[in-house]
C-alpha positions as CSV (number, residue, x, y, z in Angstrom):
1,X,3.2,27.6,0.8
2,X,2.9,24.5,-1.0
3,X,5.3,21.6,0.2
4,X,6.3,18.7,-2.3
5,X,8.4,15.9,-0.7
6,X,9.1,11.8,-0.8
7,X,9.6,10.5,2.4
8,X,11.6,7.2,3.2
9,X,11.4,5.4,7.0
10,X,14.0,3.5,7.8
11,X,14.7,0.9,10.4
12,X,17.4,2.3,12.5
13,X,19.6,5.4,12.9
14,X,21.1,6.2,9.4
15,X,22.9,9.3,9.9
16,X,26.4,7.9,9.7
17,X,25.6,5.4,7.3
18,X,23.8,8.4,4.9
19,X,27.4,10.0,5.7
20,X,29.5,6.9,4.6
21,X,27.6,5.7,1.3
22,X,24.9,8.6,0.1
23,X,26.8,11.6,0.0
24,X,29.8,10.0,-2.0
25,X,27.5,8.3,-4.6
26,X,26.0,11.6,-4.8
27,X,28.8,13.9,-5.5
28,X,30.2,11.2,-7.8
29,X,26.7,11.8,-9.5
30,X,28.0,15.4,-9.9
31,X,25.7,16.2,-7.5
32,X,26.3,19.3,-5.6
33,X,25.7,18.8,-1.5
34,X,26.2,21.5,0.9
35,X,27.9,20.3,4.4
36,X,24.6,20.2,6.1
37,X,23.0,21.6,9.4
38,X,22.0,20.1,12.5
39,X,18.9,21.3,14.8
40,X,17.4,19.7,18.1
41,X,13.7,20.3,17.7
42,X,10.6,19.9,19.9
43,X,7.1,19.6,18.0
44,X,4.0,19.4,20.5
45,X,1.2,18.9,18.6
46,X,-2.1,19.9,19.7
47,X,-6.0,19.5,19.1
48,X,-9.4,20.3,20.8
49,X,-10.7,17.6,23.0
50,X,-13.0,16.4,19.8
51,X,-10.0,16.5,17.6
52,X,-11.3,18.5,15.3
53,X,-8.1,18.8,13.5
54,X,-7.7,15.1,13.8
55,X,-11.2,15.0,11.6
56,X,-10.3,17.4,8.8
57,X,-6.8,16.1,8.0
58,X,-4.6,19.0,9.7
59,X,-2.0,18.8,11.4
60,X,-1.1,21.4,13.8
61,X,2.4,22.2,16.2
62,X,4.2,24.5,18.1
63,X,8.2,23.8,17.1
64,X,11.3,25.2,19.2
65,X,14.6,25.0,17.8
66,X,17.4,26.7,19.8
67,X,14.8,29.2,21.5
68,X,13.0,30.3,18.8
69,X,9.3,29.4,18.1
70,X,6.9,28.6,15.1
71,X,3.4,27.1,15.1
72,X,2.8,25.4,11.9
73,X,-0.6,24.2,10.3
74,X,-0.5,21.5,7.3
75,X,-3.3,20.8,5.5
76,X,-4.3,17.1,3.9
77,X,-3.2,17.9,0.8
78,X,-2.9,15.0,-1.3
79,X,-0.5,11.8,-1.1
80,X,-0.2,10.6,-4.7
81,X,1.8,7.1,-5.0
82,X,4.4,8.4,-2.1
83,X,4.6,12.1,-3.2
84,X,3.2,14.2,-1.0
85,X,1.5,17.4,-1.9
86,X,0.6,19.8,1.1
87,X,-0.6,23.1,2.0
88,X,1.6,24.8,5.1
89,X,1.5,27.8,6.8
90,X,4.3,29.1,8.7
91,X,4.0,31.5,11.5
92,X,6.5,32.7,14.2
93,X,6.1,32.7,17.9
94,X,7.6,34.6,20.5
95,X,6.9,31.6,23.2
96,X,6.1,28.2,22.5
97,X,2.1,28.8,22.7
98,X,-0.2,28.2,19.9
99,X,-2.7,31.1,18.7
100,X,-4.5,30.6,16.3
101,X,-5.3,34.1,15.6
102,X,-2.1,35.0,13.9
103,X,-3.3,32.5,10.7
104,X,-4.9,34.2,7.7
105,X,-8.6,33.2,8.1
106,X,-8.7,31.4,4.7
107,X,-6.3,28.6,5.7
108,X,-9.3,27.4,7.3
109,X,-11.6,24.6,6.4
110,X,-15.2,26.7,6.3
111,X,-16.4,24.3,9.1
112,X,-13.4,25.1,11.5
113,X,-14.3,28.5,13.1
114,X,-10.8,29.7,15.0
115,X,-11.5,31.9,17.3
116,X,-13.8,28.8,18.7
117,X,-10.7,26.5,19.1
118,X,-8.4,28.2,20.5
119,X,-9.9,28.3,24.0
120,X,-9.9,24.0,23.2
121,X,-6.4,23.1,22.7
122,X,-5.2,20.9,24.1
123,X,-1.5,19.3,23.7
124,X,-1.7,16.2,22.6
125,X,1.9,14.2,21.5
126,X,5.1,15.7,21.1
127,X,7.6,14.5,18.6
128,X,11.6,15.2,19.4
129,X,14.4,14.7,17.1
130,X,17.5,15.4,15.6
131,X,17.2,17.1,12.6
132,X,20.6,17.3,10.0
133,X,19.3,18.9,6.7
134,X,21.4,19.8,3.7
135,X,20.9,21.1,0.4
136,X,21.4,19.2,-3.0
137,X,21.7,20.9,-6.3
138,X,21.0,18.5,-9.0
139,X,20.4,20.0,-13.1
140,X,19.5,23.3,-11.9
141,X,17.2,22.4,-9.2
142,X,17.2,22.6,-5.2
143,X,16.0,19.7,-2.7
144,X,16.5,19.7,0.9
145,X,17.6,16.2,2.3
146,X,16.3,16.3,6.2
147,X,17.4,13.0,8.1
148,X,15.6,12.8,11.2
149,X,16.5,10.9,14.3
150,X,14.5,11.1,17.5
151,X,10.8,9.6,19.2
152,X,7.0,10.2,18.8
153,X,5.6,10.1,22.6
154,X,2.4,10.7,24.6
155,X,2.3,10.6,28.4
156,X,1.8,6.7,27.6
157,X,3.5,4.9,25.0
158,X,6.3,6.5,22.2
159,X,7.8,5.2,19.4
160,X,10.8,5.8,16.9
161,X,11.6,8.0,14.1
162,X,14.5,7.3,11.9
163,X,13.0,9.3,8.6
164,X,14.2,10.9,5.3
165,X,12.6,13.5,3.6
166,X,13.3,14.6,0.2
167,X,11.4,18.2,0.0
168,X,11.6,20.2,-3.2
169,X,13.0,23.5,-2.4
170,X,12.8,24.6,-6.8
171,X,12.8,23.9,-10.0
172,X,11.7,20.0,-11.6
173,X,9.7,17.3,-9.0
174,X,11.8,14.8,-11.2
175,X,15.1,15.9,-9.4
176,X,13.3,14.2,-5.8
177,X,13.5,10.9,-7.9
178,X,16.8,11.2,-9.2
179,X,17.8,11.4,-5.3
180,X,15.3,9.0,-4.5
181,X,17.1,6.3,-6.5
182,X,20.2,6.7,-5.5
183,X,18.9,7.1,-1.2
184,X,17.4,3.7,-2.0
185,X,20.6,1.9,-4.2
186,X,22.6,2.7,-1.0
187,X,20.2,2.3,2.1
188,X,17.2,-0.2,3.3
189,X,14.4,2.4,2.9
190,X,10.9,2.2,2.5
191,X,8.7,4.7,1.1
192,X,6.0,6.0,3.5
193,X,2.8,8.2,3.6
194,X,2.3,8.1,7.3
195,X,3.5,11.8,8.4
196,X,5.0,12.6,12.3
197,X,1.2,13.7,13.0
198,X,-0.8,10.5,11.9
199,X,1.9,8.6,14.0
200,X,1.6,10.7,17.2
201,X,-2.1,10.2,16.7
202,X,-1.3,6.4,16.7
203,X,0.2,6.6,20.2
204,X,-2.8,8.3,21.0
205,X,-5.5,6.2,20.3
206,X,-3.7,2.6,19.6
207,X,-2.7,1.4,16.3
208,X,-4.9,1.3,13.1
209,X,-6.3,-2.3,13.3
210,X,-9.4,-2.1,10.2
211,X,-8.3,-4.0,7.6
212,X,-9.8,-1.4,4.4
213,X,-10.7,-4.2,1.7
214,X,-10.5,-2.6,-2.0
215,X,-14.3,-1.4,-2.8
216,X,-16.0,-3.5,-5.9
217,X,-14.6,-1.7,-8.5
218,X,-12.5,1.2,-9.5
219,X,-14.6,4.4,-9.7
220,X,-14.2,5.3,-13.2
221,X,-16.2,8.5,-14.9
222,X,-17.6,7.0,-18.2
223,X,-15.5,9.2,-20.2
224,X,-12.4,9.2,-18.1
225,X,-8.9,9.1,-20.5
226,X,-7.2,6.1,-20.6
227,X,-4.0,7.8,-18.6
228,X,-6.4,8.9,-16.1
229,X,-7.8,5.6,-15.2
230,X,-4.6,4.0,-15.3
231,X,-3.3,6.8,-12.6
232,X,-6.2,5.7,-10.6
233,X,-5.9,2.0,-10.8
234,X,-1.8,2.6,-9.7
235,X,-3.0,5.2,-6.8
236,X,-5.3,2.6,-5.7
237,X,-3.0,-0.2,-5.6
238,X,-0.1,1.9,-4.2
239,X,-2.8,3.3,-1.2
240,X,-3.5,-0.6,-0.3
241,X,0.0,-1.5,-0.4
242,X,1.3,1.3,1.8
243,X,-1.6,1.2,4.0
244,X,-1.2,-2.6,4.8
245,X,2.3,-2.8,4.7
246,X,2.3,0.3,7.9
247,X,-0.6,-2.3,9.5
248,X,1.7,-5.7,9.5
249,X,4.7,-3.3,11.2
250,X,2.8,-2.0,13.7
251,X,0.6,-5.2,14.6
252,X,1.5,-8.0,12.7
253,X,-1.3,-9.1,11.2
254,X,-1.1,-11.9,8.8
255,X,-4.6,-10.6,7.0
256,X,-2.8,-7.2,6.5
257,X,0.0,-9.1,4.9
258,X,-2.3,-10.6,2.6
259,X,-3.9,-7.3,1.5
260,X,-0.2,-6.5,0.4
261,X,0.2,-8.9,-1.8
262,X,-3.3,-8.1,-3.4
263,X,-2.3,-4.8,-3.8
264,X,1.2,-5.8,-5.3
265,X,-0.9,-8.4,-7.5
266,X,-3.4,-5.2,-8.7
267,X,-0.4,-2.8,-9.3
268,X,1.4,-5.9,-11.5
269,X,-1.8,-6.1,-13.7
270,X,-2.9,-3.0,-13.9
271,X,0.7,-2.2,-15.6
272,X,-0.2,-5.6,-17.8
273,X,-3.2,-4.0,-19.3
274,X,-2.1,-0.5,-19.9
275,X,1.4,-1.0,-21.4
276,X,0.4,-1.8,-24.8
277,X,-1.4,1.7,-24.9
278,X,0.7,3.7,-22.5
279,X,4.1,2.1,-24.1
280,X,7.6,3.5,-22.8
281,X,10.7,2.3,-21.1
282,X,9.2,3.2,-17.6
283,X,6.2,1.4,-18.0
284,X,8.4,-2.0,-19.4
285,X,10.8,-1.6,-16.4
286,X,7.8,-1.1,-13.7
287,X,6.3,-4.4,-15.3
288,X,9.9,-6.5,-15.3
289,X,10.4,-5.5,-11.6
290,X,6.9,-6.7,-10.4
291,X,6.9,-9.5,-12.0
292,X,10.3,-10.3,-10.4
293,X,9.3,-9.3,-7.2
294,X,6.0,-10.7,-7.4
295,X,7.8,-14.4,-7.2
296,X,9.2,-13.0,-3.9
297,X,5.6,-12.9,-2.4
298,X,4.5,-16.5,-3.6
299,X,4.8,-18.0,-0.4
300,X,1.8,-16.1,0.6
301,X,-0.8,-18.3,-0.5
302,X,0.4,-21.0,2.0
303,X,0.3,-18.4,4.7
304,X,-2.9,-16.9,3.3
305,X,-4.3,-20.9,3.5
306,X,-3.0,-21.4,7.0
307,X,-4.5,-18.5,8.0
308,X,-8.0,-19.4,6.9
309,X,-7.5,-22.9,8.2
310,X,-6.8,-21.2,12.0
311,X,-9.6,-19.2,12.0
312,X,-12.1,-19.3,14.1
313,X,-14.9,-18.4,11.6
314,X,-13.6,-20.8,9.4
315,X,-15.5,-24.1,8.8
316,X,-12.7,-26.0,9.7
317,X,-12.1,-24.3,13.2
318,X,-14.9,-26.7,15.1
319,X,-13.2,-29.9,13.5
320,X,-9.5,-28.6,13.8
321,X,-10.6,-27.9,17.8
322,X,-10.9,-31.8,18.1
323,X,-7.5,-31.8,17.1
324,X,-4.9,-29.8,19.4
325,X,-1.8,-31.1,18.3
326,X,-2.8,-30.6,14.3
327,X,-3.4,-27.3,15.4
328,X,-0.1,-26.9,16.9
329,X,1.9,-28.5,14.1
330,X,-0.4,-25.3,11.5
331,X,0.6,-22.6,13.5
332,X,4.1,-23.6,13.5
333,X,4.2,-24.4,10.1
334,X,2.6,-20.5,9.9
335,X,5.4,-18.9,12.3
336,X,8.0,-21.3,10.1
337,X,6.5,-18.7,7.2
338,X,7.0,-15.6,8.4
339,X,10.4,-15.9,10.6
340,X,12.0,-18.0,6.7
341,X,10.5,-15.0,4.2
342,X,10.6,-12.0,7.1
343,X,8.0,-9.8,5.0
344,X,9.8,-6.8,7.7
345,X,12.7,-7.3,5.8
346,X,10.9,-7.4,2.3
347,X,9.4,-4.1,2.8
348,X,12.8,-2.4,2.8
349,X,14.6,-4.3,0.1
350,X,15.5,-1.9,-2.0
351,X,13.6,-3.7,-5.4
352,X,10.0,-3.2,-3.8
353,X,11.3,0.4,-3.0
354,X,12.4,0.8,-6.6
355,X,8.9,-0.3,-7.6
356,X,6.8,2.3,-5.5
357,X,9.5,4.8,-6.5
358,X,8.7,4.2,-10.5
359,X,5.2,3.5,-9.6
360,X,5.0,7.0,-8.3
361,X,7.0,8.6,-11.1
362,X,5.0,7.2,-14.1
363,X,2.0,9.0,-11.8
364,X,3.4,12.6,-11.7
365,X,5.6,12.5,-14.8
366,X,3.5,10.4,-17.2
367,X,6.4,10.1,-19.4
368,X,4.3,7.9,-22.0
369,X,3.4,11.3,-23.5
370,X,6.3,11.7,-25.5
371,X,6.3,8.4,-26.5
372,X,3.4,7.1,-26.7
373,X,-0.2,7.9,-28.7
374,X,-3.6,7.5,-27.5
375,X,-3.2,8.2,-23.8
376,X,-6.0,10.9,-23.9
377,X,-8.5,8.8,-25.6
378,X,-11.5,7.7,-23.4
379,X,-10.6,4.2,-21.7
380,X,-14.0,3.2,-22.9
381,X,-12.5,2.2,-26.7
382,X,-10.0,-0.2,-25.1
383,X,-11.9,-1.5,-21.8
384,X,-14.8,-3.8,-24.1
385,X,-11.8,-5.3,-25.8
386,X,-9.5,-5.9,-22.9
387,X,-13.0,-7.6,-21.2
388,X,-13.8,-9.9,-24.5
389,X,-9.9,-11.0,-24.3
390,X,-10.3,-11.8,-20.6
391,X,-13.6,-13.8,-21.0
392,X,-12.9,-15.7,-23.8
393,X,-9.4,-16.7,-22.1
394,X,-11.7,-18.1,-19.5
395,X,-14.2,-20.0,-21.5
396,X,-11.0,-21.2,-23.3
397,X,-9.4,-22.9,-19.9
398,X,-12.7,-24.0,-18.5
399,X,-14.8,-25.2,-21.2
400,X,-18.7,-25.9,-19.9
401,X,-18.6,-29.5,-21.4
402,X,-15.8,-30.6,-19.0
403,X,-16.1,-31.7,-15.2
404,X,-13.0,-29.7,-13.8
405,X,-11.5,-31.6,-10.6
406,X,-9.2,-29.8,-7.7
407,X,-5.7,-29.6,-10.4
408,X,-8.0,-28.0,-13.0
409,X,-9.1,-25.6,-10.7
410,X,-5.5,-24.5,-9.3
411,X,-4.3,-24.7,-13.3
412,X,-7.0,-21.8,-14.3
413,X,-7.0,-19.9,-11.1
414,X,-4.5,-16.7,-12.0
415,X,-6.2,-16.6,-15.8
416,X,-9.2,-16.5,-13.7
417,X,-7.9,-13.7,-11.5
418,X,-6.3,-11.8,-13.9
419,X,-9.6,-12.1,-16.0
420,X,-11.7,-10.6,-12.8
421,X,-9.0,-7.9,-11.9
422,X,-9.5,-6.3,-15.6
423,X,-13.3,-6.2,-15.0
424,X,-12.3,-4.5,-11.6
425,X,-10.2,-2.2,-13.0
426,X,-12.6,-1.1,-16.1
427,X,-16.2,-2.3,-14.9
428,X,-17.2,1.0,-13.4
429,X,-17.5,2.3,-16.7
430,X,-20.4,-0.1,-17.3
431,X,-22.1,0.7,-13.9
432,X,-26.1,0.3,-15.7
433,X,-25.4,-2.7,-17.4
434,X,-23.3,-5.3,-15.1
435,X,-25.3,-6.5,-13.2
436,X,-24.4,-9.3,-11.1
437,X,-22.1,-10.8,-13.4
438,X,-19.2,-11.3,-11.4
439,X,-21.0,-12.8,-8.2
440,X,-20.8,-16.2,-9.4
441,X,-17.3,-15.8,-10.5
442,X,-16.3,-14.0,-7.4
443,X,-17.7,-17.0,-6.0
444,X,-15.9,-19.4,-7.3
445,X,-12.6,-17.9,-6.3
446,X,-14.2,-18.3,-2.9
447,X,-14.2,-21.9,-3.3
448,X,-10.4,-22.0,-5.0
449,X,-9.2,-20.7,-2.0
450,X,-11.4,-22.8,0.6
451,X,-10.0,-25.3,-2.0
452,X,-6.8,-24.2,-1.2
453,X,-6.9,-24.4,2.5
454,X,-8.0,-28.0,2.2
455,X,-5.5,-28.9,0.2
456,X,-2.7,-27.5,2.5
457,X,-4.4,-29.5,5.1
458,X,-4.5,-32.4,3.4
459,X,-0.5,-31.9,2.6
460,X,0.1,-30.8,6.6
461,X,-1.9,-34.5,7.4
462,X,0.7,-36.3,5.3
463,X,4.1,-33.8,6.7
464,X,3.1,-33.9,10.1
465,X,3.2,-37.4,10.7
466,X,0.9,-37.4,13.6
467,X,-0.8,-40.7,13.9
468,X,-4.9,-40.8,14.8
469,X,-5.7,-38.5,12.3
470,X,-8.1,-40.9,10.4
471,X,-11.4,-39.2,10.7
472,X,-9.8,-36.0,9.9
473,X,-8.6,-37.5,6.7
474,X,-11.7,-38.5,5.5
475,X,-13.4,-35.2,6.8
476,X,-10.9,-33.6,4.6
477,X,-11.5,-35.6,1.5
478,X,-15.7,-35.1,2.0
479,X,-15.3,-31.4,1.9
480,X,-13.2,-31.8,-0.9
481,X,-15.7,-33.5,-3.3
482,X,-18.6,-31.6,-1.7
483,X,-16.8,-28.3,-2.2
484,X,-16.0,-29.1,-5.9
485,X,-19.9,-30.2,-6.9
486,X,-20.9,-26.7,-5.9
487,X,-18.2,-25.0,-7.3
488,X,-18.8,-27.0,-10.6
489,X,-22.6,-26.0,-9.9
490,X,-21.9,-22.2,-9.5
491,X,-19.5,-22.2,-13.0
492,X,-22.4,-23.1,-14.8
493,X,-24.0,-20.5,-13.7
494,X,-21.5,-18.4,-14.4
495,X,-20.6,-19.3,-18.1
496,X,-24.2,-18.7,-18.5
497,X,-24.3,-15.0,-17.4
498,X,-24.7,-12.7,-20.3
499,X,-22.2,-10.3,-20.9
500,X,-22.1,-7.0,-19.8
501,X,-19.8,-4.8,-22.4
């Protein structure tokens, strides 16, 4: 059985608030909701000592509602810009005991042998909640709306759940969207890709804590279709963004933070470069709301700055440790950040909710087709063009004849990021001729942002008002002008590198 579904987390119990402000919007929609169901169920999930299921992607559980019993084995599936696309298997159970027997054989990954596991499991997290389900019938299709209330535990630690799951029951994956909206116009949501299992699993064995940078470039086939490269470039930038965001909630890392706003940053311009080939109202709105909600992140470049300033890998941490009270006065100005913007609060406002939901429509609907020409021509005949564009932009705002200071270099820095996220997006397709092009450019951006961190420095010397802070000063201004004569050594370089397209 194949399981389709969008799934929202929210930050508290939204049962009576679903009650007060969804299901009238949706009926005055003309939408057609049942009076719902409630269940108390039990889920303990279980795994050999290896975690074998862990490995491959599965999860598995034994769930008892009212005393009756089902053990339950979902597949990895695919999670495609929030949708979720799933294999499960259903069986019934007289007692709440897994056997693994009663599953057809081919469910099975090839490596798994059954009858070798069973005599292995072991329980491993149990997840109860309240489950209240109902039915909505919406233009002749069927989704089940499941609002679930309850905790993820181990014999450790547990944590909450306060979910909603939109699962297509039949007919058109568009009708989970058209609910979708009108969930998130109501409620703070968030769309999520992190199931029950995977957070269960997180109790287990302590909360993710690798930051997953984005690889070099997009993998591109060399005759991919332009749609198909832009889907990848969007279920990139959507993975990175929900990954990250999950990451800052659960640990609060200020790196992870940054990695959202890269990804919000990739999804904004990889919209920019397709929309003029992929051209439809969808594609126009997605690209008005991230540029509005871009503006809503900008305060991250301080925090990204501070943050490089306070590290201890930094070259700035063995002069800053000479220096306790400017190091006091940065990580307040850093806590100042977060506790004035609240990114928590940011990731359930319902515009960067409407953004993932759109995001992840334009992926499964690709509504460009009826409106659009070209999408199934090979990205190749656009991606030498969109590169030329980019590079000539550059050589344009950074001419080799001219000695660029610090201003110049913060003037030209987005062209110059826009410039190197096009030949991220499309540079796979030229994987035996690129060379090391972009080092020196990549590089350089290095040296904007070790730029950048000085020159917040420099701006917390003058806003602190600490006095004694001479030598740092002039510390400050040496690594300025020392930083700039390699950066203006390593453009050079760079405007001399040959093309690669």
């Amino acid at each position: 059985m194949a399981e389709i579904e969008l799934k929202f987390v929210t930050g508290q119990n939204v049962r009576q608030a679903f009650n007060d402000k969804v299901l009238p919007a949706l009926r005055e929609q003309g939408i057609e909701v049942d009076a719902g169901r409630e269940m108390q169920l039990r889920n303990d999930y279980y795994d050999t000592p290896d975690h074998d299921f862990q490995k491959h992607k599965i999860g598995f559980r034994v769930r008892g509602n009212n005393g009756q019993f089902e053990q339950t084995l979902k597949t990895n599936g695919k999670v495609s810009g929030g949708l979720h696309h799933r294999a499960e298997f259903n069986v019934p159970l007289t007692e709440p005991s897994p056997d693994l027997s009663l599953f057809d054989s081919d469910v099975w990954p090839e490596e798994l042998n059954p009858s070798q596991l069973s005599g292995q499991l072991e329980q491993q997290f149990s997840t109860h909640f309240t489950r209240t389900a109902f039915d909505a019938s919406l233009n002749g299709s069927r989704v089940e709306i499941v609002l679930d209330e309850g905790i993820a535990s181990t014999d450790k630690a547990s944590s909450p759940i306060h979910e909603i799951e939109l699962e297509l029951l039949e007919g058109e994956v568009s009708a989970l969207y058209t609910l979708a909206d009108i969930i998130n116009a109501k409620l703070d949501v968030r769309l999520s890709d992190t199931s029950k299992a995977a957070q269960g699993y997180e109790l287990l064995h302590g909360l993710p804590s690798r930051i997953e940078p984005l690889p070099e470039f997009l993998p591109l086939k060399r005759d991919c279709t332009t749609e198909d490269a832009f889907a990848a470039a969007v279920s990139m930038a959507m993975r990175h963004w929900q990954y990250h965001e999950h990451l800052y909630l659960q640990g609060g890392s200020v790196k992870a933070l940054g990695e959202v706003v890269t990804a919000i940053r990739l999804l904004m311009q990889s919209v920019s470069l397709y929309l003029p080939v992929l051209q439809c109202p969808d594609m126009l709105t997605l690209h008005k709301q991230l540029i509005t909600h871009a503006q809503a992140w900008l305060w991250q470049d301080e925090l990204q700055s501070l943050r490089y300033l306070l590290s201890k890998k930094s070259l700035f941490a063995k002069m800053l440790g000479r220096h306790g009270d400017m190091l006091s006065y940065l990580q307040g100005r850093r806590a100042g950040l977060l506790k004035t913007h609240e990114p928590d609060t940011l990731f359930y406002q319902s515009d960067a909710t409407a953004i993932k939901l759109k995001a992840s429509y334009l992926l499964q609907m690709r509504p460009w087709r009826s409106q659009a020409q070209g999408e199934g021509m090979p990205v190749m005949e656009h991606a030498k063009g969109w590169l030329s564009q980019g590079w000539q932009t550059v050589q344009q705002s950074m001419p080799a004849n001219r000695a660029m200071g610090a201003a110049n270099y913060s003037a030209v820095e987005v062209l110059l990021r826009q410039s190197l996220w096009n030949g991220f997006l499309v540079g796979d397709l030229f994987r035996e001729e690129r060379g090391d092009f972009r080092a020196p450019w990549l590089d350089l951006l290095t040296g904007i942002d070790e730029l950048n961190a000085l020159l917040t420095l420099k701006k917390a010397l003058t806003d602190a008002e600490l006095d004694g802070y001479a030598e740092l000063k002039q510390w400050s201004d040496e690594k300025a002008a020392t930083l700039l004569k390699v950066m203006e050594r390593t453009r050079q370089v760079a405007m001399q590198r040959e093309i690669y397209w």
